[in-house]
C-alpha positions in Angstrom: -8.1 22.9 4.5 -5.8 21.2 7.1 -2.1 23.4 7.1 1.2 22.4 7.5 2.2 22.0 10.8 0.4 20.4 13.8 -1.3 17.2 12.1 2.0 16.3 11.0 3.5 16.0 14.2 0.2 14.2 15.3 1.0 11.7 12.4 4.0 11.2 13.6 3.7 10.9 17.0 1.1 8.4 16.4 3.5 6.2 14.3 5.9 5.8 16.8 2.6 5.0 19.1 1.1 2.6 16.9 4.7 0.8 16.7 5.5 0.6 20.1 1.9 -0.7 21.6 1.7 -3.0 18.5 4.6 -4.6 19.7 3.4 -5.1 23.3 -0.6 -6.8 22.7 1.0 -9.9 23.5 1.9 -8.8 27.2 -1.0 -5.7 28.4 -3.7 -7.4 26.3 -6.6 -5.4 25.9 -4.8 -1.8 27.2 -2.3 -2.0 24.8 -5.5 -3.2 22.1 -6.6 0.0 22.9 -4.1 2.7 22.5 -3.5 0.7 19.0 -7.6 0.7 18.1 -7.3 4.7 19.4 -4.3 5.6 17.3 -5.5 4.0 14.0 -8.5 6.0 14.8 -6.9 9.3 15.0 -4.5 8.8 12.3 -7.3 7.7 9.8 -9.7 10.4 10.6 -6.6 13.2 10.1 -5.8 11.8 6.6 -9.7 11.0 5.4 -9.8 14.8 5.8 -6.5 15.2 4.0 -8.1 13.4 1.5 -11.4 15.5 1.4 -9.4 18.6 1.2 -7.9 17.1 -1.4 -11.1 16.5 -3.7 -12.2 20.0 -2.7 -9.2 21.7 -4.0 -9.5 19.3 -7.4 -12.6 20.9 -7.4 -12.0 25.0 -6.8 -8.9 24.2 -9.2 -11.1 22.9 -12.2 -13.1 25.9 -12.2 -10.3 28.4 -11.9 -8.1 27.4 -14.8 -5.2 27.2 -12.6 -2.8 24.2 -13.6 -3.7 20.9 -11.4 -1.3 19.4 -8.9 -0.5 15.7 -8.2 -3.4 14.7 -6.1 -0.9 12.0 -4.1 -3.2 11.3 -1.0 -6.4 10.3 -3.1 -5.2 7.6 -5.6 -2.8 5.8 -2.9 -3.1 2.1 -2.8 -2.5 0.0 0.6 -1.4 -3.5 -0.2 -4.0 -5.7 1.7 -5.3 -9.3 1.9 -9.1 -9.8 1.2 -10.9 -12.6 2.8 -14.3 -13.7 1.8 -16.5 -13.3 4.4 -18.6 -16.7 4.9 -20.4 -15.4 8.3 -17.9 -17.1 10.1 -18.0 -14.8 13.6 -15.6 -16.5 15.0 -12.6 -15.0 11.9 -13.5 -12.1 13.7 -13.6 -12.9 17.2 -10.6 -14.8 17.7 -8.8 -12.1 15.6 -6.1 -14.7 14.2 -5.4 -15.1 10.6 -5.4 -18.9 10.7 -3.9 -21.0 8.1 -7.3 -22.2 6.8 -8.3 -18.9 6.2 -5.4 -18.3 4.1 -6.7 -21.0 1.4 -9.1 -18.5 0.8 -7.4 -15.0 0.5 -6.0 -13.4 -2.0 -3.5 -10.3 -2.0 -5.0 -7.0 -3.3 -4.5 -3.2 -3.7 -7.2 -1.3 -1.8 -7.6 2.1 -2.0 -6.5 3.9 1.2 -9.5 6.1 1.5 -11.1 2.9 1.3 -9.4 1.6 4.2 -9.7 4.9 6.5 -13.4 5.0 5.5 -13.4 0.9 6.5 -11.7 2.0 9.8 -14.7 5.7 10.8 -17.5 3.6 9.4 -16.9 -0.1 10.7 -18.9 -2.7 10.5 -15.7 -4.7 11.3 -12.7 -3.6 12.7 -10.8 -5.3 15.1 -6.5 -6.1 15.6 -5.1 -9.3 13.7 -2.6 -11.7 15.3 -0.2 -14.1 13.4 -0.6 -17.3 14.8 2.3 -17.3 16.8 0.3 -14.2 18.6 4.1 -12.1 18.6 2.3 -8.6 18.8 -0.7 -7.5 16.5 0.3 -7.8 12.7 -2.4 -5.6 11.5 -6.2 -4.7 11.4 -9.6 -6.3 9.8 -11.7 -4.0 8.7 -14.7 -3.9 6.6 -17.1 -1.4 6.0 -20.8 -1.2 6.3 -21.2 -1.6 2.8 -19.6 -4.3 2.0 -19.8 -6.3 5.2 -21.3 -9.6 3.7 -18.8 -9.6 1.0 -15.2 -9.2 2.1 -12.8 -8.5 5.0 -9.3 -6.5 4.6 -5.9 -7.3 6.5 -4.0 -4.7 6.2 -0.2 -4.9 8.4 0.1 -2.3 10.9 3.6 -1.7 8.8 1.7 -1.1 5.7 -0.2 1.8 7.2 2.5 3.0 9.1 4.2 3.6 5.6 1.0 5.3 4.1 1.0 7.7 7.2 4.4 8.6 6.3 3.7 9.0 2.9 1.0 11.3 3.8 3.0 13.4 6.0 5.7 13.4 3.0 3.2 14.4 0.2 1.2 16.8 1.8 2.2 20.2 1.6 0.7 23.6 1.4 
């Protein structure tokens, strides 16, 4: 299991990261693309095995007859916009969330694990621009399984929150 301590200042650090190169895409271009693509990376591998540890210790506690805590990392939900995916390459290579492919979205509540699984096993992942291109607004994602079915938006605020919330929730 991951302690207290060290990932949590990671987390944290990588917020204020993913805030402040977010912020400047529109300017540095693909650098700044990157140290947001690396710290969404980081950050979603730490809490997928938060989450793991998580299941394991549902598991050790079922069979010891100890009481069972709140499992708050695995059930989290990450409000997110789905997009049918058409095979329309060009959604993902321009990486703007047009108006015409609003017509077709609809706002959901993904599973986070979902999300940090989306982002380690891609098929899809790539920053989102508003049309105004003002800074990245968030990340596509979708995973390998479900790659010619739907696409994910989820804001870079959104998943700042749930890193919070992680950092907040887990404790030893």
């Amino acid at each position: 299991m991951i302690l207290d301590g060290y990932w949590k200042l990671e987390l944290h650090r990588y917020t204020l990261q993913l805030r402040f190169w977010s912020s400047l895409c529109k300017w540095t271009g693909s650098f700044a693309e990157h140290q947001v693509n690396k710290y969404l990376l980081y950050s979603a591998a730490i809490i997928r095995k938060l989450i793991e540890d998580e299941v394991d210790a549902k598991k050790e506690l079922q069979n010891s007859g100890y009481g069972m805590p709140e499992l708050a990392l695995l059930h989290y939900e990450l409000p997110a916009t789905e997009y049918p995916f058409d095979g329309d390459k060009d959604f993902i290579l321009h990486k703007v969330v047009a108006d015409n492919y609003n017509a077709e979205s609809r706002n959901v509540t993904v599973e986070a694990r979902t999300i940090c699984n989306s982002i380690i096993h891609s098929y899809v992942w790539n920053l989102a621009y508003s049309e105004g291109k003002k800074g990245a607004a968030g990340l596509l994602t979708a995973s390998d399984r479900e790659k010619d079915k739907k696409l994910y938006f989820v804001t870079i605020s959104d998943w700042i929150d749930y890193i919070n919330y992680c950092k907040e929730k887990c404790n030893v």
